[in-house]
N, C-alpha and C positions, 0 to 999 in steps of 0.2 A: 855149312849154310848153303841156300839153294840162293840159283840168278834173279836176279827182280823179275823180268819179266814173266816168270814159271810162278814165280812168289806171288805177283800181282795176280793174274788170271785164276790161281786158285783162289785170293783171297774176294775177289767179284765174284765168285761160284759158289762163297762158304758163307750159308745161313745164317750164322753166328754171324757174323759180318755184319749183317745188315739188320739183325737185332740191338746189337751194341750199338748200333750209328740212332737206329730211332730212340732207341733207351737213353741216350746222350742228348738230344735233341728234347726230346721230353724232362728230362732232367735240368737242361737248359731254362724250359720255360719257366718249371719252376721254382728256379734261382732267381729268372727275371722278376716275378711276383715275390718270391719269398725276402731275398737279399736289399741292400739299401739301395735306392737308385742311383746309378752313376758311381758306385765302389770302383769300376773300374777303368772309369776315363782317365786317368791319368796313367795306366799303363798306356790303354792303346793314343794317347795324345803323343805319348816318346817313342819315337819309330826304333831305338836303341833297344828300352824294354820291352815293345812288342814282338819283335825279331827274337828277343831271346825267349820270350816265353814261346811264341809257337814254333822257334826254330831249333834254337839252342838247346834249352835245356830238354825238349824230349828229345835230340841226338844224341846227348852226353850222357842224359840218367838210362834213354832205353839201352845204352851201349854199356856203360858202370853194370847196373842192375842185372837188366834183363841178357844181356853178351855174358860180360865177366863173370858175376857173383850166380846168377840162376844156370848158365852154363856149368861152374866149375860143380853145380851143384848136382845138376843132372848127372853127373858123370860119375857118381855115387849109388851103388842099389838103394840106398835110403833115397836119397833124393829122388825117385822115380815113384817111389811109392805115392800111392794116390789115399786120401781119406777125404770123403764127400765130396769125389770129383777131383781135388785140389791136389794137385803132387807138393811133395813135403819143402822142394825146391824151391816151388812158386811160393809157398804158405812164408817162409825163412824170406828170402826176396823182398815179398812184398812188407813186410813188418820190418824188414832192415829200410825200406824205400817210405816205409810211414815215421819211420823213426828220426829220417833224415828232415822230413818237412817240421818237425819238433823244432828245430833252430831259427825256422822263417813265421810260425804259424801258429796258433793257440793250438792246445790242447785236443780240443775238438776236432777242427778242421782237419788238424793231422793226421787224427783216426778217419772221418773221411775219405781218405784216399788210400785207406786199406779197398775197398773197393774196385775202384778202378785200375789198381795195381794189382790186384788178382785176374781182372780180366785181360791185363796188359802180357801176364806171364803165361795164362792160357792161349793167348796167342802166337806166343813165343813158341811156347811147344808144340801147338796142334801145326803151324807152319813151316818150324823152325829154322824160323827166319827173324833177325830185329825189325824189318822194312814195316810188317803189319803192326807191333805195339810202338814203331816210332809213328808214323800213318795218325792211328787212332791216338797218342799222348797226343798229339798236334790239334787234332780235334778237338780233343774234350777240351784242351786248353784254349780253343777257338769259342767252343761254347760258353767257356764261361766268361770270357772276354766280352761276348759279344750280350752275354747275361748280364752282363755289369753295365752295359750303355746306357741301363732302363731310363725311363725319364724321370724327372723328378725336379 
C-alpha cells in the first residue's frame, strides 16, 4: 500500500474520482425525493450513530472487505481476472459485502449496495490504497444521511 499523501494527489487527478462524487450527489437527490422524509433524523440526532456510520463503519468494512478479503483475493491469478471491467476479486468482495448488509437491511436494499461496493473495490485496485473507498464509503454514507433530513 502507497503513503496518503501520493494516494490523495492521485486520487484529486483521477477522473473516476470526480464522476463517482457527482453520481453520488445526484443519487443523493434522488433519495431526497424518492425516500420518506426525515428516514434519517434519528441517525444524525445520535452523535454515537452518526460517527459510526460516516466514521466507523466505512473504517472497519473498507479494511474487512476491501484490505483483508479483496486483498487476499488479488493475490490469486483468478482474482485479477477482469470480466466487464470487474476483477473477479472485487465481483466476490462485493456480493460477500452485500451479503453482510442482509442482517441490517431488507432484501432489496441489500442488493443496492452491490453498486457502490463495486465501485468501492475499483478503487481499491486502480489506487491500491484503502484511503480512496474509505474517502468515498464516508461519502455516500454522508449522502444519504444528509438524504434522509428531507422535510416532511
Amino acid at each position: 500500500m502507497t503513503p496518503i499523501a501520493p494516494v490523495t494527489r492521485a486520487l484529486l487527478r483521477d477522473p473516476h474520482f470526480y464522476i463517482v462524487v457527482a453520481g453520488s450527489i445526484l443519487t443523493g437527490l434522488l433519495l431526497w425525493w424518492w425516500l420518506p422524509a426525515g428516514f434519517a433524523r434519528s441517525v444524525a440526532a445520535d452523535p454515537w450513530r452518526l460517527a459510526s456510520m460516516l466514521l466507523l463503519y466505512p473504517l472497519v468494512e473498507e479494511w474487512v472487505f476491501r484490505g483483508v478479503l479483496q486483498g487476499a483475493l488479488l493475490e490469486r491469478a483468478w482474482g485479477r481476472r477482469h470480466r466487464l471491467g470487474i476483477s473477479q476479486a472485487n465481483l466476490l468482495t462485493s456480493m460477500a459485502f452485500m451479503l453482510l448488509h442482509l442482517v441490517n437491511h431488507p432484501p432489496l436494499r441489500a442488493f443496492s449496495i452491490m453498486v457502490p461496493s463495486l465501485v468501492l473495490g475499483h478503487f481499491r485496485e486502480r489506487h491500491d490504497s484503502l484511503l480512496p473507498p474509505m474517502l468515498l464509503h464516508s461519502f455516500f454514507n454522508l449522502t444519504y444521511v444528509v438524504a434522509g433530513l428531507g422535510s416532511g
